[in-house]
N, CA, C and O atoms as a Tinker XYZ file with bonds, in Angstrom:
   268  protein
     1  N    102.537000  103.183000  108.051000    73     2
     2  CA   101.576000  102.933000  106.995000    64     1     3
     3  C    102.305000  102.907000  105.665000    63     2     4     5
     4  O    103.277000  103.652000  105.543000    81     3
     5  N    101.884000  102.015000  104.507000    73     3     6
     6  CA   102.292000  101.714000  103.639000    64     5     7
     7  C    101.702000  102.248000  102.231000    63     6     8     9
     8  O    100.872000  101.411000  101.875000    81     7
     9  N    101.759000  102.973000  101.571000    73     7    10
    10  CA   100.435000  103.387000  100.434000    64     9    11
    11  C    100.924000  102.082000   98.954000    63    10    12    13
    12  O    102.130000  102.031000   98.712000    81    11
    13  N    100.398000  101.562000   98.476000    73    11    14
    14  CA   100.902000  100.973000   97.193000    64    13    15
    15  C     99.779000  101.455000   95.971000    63    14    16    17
    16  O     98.587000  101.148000   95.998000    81    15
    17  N    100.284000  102.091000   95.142000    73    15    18
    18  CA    99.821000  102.648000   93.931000    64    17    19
    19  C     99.310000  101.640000   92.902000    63    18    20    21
    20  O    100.243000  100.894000   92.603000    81    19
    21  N     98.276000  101.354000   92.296000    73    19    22
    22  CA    98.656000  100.541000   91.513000    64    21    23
    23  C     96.979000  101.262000   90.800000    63    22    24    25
    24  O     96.006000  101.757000   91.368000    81    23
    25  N     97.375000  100.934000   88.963000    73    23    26
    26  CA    96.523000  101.454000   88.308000    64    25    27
    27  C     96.434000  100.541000   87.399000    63    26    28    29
    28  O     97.455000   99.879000   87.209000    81    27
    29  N     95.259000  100.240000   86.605000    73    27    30
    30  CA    94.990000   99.244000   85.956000    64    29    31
    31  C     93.689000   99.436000   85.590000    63    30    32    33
    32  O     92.940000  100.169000   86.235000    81    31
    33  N     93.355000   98.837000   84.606000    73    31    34
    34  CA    91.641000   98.803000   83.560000    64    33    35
    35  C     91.813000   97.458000   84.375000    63    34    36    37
    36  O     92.686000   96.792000   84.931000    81    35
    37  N     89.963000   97.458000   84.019000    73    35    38
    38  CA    89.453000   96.500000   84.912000    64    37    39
    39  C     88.816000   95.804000   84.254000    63    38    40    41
    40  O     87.649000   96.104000   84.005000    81    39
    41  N     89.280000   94.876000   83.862000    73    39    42
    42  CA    88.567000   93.325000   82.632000    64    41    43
    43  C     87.797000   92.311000   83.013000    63    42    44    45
    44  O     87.126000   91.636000   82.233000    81    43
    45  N     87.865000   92.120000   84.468000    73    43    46
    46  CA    86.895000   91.630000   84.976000    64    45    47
    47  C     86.636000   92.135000   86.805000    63    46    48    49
    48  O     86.863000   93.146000   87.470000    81    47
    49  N     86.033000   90.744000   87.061000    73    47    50
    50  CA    85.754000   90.723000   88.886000    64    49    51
    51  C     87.384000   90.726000   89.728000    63    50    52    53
    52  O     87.570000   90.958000   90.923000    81    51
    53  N     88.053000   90.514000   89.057000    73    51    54
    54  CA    89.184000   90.657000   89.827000    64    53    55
    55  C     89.953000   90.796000   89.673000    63    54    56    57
    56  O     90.377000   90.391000   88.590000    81    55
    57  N     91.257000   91.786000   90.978000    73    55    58
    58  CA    91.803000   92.385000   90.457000    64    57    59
    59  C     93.340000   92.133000   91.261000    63    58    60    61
    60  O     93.411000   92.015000   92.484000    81    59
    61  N     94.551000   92.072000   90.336000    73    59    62
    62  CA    95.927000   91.401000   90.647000    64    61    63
    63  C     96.135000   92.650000   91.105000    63    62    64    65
    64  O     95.726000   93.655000   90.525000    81    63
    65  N     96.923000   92.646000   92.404000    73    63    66
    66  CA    98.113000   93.671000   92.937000    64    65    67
    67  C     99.024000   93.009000   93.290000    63    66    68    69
    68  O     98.959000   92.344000   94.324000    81    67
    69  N    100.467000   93.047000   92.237000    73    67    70
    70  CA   101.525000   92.864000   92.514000    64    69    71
    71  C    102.305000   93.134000   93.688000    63    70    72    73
    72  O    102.113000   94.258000   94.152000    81    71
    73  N    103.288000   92.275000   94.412000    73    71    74
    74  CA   104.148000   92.704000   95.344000    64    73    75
    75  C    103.181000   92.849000   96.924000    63    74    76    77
    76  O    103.480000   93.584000   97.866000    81    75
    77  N    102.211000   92.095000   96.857000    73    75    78
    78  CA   101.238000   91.819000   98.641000    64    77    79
    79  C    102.001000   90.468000   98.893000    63    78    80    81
    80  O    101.329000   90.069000   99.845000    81    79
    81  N    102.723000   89.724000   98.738000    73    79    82
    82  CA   103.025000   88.568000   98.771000    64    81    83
    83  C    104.096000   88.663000  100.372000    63    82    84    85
    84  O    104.234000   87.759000  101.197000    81    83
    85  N    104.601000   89.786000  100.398000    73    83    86
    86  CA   105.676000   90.186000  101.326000    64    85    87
    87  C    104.700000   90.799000  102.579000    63    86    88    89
    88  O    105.335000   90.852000  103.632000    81    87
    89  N    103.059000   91.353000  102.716000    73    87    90
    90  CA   103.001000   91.865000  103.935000    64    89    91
    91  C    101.477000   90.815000  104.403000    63    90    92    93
    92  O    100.542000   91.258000  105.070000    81    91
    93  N    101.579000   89.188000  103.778000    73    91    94
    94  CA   101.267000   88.546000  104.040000    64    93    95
    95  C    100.395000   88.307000  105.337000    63    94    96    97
    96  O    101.236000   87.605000  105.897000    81    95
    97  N     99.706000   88.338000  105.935000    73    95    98
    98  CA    99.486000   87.847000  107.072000    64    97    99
    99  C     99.041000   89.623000  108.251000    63    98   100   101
   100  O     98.600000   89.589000  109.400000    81    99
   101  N     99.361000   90.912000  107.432000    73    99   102
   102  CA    98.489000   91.914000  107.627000    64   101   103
   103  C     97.439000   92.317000  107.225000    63   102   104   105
   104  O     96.900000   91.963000  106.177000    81   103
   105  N     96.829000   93.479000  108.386000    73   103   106
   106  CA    95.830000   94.133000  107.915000    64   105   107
   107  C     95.531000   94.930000  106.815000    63   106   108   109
   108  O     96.584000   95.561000  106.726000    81   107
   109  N     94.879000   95.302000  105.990000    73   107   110
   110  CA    95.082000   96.116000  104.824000    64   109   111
   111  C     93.387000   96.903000  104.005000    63   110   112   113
   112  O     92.322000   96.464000  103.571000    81   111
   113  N     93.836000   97.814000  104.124000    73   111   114
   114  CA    92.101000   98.717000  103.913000    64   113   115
   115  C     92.650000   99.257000  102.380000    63   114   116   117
   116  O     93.734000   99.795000  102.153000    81   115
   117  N     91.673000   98.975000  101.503000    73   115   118
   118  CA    91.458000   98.982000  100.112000    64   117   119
   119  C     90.232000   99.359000   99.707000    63   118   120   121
   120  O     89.079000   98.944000   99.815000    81   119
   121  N     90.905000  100.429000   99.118000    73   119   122
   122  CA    90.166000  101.743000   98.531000    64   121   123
   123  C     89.989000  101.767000   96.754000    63   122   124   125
   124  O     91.031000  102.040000   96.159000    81   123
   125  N     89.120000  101.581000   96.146000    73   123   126
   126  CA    88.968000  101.516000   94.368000    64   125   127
   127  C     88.297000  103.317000   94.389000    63   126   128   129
   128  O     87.434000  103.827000   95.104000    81   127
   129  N     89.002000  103.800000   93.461000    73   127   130
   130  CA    88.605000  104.773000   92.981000    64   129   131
   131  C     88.180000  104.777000   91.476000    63   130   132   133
   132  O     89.072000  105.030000   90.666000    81   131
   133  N     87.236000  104.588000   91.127000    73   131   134
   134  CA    87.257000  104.398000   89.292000    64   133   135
   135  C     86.937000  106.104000   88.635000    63   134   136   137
   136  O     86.121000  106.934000   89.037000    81   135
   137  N     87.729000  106.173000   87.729000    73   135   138
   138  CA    88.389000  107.475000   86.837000    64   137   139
   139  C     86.676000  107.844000   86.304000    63   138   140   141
   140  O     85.880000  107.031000   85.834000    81   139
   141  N     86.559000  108.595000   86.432000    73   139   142
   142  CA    85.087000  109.205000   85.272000    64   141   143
   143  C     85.990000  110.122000   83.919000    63   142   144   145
   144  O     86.536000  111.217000   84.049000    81   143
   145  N     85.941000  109.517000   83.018000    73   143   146
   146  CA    86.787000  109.802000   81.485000    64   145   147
   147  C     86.126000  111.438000   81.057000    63   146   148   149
   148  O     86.533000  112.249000   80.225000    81   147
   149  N     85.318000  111.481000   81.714000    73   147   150
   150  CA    84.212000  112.914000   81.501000    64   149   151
   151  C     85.018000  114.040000   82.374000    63   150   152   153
   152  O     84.986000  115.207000   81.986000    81   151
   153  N     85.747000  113.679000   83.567000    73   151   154
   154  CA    86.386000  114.898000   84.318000    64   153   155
   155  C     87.970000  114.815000   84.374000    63   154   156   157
   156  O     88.419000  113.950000   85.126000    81   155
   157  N     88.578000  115.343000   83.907000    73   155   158
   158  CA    89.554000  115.175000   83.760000    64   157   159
   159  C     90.828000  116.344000   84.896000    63   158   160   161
   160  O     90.702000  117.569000   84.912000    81   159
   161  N     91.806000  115.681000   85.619000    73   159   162
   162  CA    92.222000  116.668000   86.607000    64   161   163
   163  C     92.905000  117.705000   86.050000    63   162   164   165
   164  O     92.936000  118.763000   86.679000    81   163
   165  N     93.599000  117.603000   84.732000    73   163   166
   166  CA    93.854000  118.859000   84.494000    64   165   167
   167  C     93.045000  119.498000   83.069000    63   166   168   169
   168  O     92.547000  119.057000   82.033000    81   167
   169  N     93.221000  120.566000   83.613000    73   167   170
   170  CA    92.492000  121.718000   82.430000    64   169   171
   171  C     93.011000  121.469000   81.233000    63   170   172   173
   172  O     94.172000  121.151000   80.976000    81   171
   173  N     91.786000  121.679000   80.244000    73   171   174
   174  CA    92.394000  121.660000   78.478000    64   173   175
   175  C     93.406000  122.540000   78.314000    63   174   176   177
   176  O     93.357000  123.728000   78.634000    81   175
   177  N     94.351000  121.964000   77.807000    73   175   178
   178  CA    95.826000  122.748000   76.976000    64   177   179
   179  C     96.463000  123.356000   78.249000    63   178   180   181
   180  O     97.002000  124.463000   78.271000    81   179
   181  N     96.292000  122.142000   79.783000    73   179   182
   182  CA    96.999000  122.927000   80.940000    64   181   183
   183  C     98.735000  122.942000   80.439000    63   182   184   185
   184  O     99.291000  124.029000   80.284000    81   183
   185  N     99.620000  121.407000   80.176000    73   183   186
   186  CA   100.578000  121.176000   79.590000    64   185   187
   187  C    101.373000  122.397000   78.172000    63   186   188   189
   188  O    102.432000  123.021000   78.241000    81   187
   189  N    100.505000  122.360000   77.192000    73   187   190
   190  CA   100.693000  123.387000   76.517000    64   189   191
   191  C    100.918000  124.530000   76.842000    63   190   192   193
   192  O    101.868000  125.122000   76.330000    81   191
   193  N     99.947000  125.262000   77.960000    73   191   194
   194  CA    99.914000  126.409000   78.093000    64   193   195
   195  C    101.225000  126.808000   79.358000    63   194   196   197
   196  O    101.575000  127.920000   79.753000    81   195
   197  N    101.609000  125.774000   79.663000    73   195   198
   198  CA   102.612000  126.295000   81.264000    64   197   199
   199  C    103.947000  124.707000   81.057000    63   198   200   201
   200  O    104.549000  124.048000   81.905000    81   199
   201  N    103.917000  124.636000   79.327000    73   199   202
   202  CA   105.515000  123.840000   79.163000    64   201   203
   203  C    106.610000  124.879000   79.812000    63   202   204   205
   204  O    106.013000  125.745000   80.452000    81   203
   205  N    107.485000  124.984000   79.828000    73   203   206
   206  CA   108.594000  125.381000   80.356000    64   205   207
   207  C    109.354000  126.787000   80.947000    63   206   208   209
   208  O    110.333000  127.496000   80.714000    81   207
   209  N    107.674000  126.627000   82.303000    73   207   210
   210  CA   107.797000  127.911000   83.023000    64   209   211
   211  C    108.590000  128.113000   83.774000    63   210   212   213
   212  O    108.918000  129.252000   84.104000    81   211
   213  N    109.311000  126.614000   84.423000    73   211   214
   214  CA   110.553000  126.900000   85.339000    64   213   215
   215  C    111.586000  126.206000   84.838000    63   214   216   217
   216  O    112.329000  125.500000   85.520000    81   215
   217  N    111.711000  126.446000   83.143000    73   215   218
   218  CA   113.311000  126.418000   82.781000    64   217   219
   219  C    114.209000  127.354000   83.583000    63   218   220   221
   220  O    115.148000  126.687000   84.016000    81   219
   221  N    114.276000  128.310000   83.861000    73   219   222
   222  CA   115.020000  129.241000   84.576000    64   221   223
   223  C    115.404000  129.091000   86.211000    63   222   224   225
   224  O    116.342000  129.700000   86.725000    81   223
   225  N    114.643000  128.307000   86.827000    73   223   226
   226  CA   114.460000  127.658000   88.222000    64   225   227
   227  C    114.801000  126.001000   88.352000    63   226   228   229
   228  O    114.008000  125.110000   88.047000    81   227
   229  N    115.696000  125.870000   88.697000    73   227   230
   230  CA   116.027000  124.654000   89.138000    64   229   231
   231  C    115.027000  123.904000   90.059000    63   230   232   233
   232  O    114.501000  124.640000   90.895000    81   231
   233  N    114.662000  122.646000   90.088000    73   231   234
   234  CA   113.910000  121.894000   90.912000    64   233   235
   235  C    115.105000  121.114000   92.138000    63   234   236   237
   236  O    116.229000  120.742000   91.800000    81   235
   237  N    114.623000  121.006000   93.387000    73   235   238
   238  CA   115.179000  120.352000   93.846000    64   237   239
   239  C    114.138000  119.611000   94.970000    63   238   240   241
   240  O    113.196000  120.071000   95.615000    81   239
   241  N    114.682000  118.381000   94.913000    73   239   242
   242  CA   113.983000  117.155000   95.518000    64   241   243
   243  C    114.228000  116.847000   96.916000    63   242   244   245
   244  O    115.159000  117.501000   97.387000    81   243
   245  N    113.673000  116.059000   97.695000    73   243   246
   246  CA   113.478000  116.226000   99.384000    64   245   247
   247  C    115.289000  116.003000   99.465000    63   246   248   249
   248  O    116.001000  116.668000  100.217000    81   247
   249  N    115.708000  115.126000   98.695000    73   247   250
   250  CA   117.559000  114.770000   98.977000    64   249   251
   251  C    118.543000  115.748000   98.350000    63   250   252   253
   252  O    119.658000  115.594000   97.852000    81   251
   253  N    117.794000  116.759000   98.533000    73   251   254
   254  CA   118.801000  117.959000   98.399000    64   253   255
   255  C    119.154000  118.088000   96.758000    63   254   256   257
   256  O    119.369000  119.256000   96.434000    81   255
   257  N    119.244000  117.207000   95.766000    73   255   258
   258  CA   120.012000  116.923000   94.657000    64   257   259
   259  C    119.134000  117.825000   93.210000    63   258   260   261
   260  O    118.185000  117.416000   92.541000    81   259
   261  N    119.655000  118.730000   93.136000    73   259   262
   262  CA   119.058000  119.141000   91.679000    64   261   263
   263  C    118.646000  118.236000   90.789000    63   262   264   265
   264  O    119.128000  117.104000   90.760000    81   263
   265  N    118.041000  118.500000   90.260000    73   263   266
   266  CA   117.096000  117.744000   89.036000    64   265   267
   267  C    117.441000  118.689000   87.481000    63   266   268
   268  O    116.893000  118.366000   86.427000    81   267
């Protein structure tokens, strides 16, 4: 399975997704989720309140490689 991300305002009835040109001739289930501007996923002043809690902790990514 393939996921392709794609985000965009919606100006009219239809809508471009770049880069389908290559799985041509498959099946494909398409899902619209539209944003409600009223709920927002993170909490007021979440960013502010938890900037640079793991300066002290290194991140590391599925390829082993510090960040």
């Amino acid at each position: 399975m393939i996921a392709i991300k794609v985000k965009q305002d919606i100006k009219s009835g239809k809508l471009v997704i770049p880069g389908l040109e290559k799985y041509k001739g498959n099946s494909a289930e398409i899902i619209i989720l539209i944003e409600d501007e009223k709920n927002s996923t993170w909490p007021d002043n979440f960013f502010k309140e938890t900037y640079g809690f793991m300066k002290s902790e290194k991140i590391i990514r599925g390829t082993g490689k510090s960040v």
